[in-house]
C-alpha positions in Angstrom: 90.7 201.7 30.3 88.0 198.7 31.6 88.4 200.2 34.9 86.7 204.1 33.0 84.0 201.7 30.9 83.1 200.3 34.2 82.8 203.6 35.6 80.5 204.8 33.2 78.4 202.2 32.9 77.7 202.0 36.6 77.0 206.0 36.3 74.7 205.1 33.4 72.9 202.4 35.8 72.7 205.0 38.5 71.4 207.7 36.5 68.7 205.5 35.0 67.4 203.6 38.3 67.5 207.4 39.9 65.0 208.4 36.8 62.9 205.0 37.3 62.5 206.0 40.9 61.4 209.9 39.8 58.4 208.3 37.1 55.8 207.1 39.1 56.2 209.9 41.6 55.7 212.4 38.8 53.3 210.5 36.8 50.0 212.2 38.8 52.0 215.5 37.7 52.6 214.9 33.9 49.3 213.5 33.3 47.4 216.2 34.7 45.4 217.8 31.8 46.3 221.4 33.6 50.4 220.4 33.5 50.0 219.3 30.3 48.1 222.2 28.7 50.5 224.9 30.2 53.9 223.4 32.1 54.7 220.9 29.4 55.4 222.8 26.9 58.7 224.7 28.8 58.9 221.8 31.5 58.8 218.6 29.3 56.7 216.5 29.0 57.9 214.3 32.1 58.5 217.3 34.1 62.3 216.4 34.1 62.9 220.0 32.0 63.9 221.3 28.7 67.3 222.7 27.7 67.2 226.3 27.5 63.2 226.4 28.4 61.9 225.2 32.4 64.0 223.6 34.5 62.9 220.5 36.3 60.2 220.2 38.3 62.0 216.6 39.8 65.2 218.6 41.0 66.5 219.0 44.4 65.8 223.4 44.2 62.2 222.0 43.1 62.5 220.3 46.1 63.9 222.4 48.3 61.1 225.3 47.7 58.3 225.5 49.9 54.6 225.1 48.6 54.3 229.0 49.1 57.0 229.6 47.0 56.3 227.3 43.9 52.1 228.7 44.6 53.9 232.6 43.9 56.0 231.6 41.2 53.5 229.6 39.5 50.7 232.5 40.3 53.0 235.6 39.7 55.8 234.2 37.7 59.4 234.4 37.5 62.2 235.3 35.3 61.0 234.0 32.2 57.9 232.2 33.9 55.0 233.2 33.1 52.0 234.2 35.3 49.3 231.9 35.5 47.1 233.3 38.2 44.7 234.7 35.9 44.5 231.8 33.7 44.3 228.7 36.6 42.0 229.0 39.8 43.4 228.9 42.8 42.9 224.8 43.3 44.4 224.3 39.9 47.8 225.8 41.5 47.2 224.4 44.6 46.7 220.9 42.5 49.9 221.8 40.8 52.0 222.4 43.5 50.7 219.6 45.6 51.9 217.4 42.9 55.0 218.6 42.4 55.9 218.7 46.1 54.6 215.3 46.0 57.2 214.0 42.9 60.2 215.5 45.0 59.8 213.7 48.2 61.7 211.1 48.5 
């Protein structure tokens, strides 16, 4: 039974140092008045996502897609992601996905 507490708690420690690590990387992302004003809301506030709403934009598929991809899906959408080309200019996404490529790398 110590033997599972001990388990957890190193998981706990783990989980929380990997999420210290993520913060300053994503901290030029969720303080950007563009992320804020239109990702937030489905993406959370610290881009780590919302249940049933955005997935995270700190993930290894956030990752693993290339700045082309995230500039189409964030441009013409997906699933139930909205389009945002006519709403942001073309820097504004490319500010956007520079940042989030930027809070994956490791």
């Amino acid at each position: 039974m110590k033997i599972a507490r001990l388990l957890v708690v190193l998981a706990l420690l783990c989980a929380f140092a990997a999420a210290e690590d993520q913060a300053p990387k994503a901290a030029a992302l969720t303080a950007n008045p563009i992320y804020r004003q239109n990702c937030a809301k489905c993406h959370g506030d610290t881009a780590e996502g919302r249940h049933f709403r955005g997935p995270s934009l700190l993930s290894g598929k956030a990752a693993a897609a290339s700045a082309d991809d995230l500039r189409n899906i964030i441009t013409k959408g997906k699933g139930h992601m909205p389009k945002f080309g006519g709403k942001l200019t073309a820097s504004d996404i490319d500010t956007l996905v520079e940042q989030i490529k930027a809070s994956t790398t490791k």
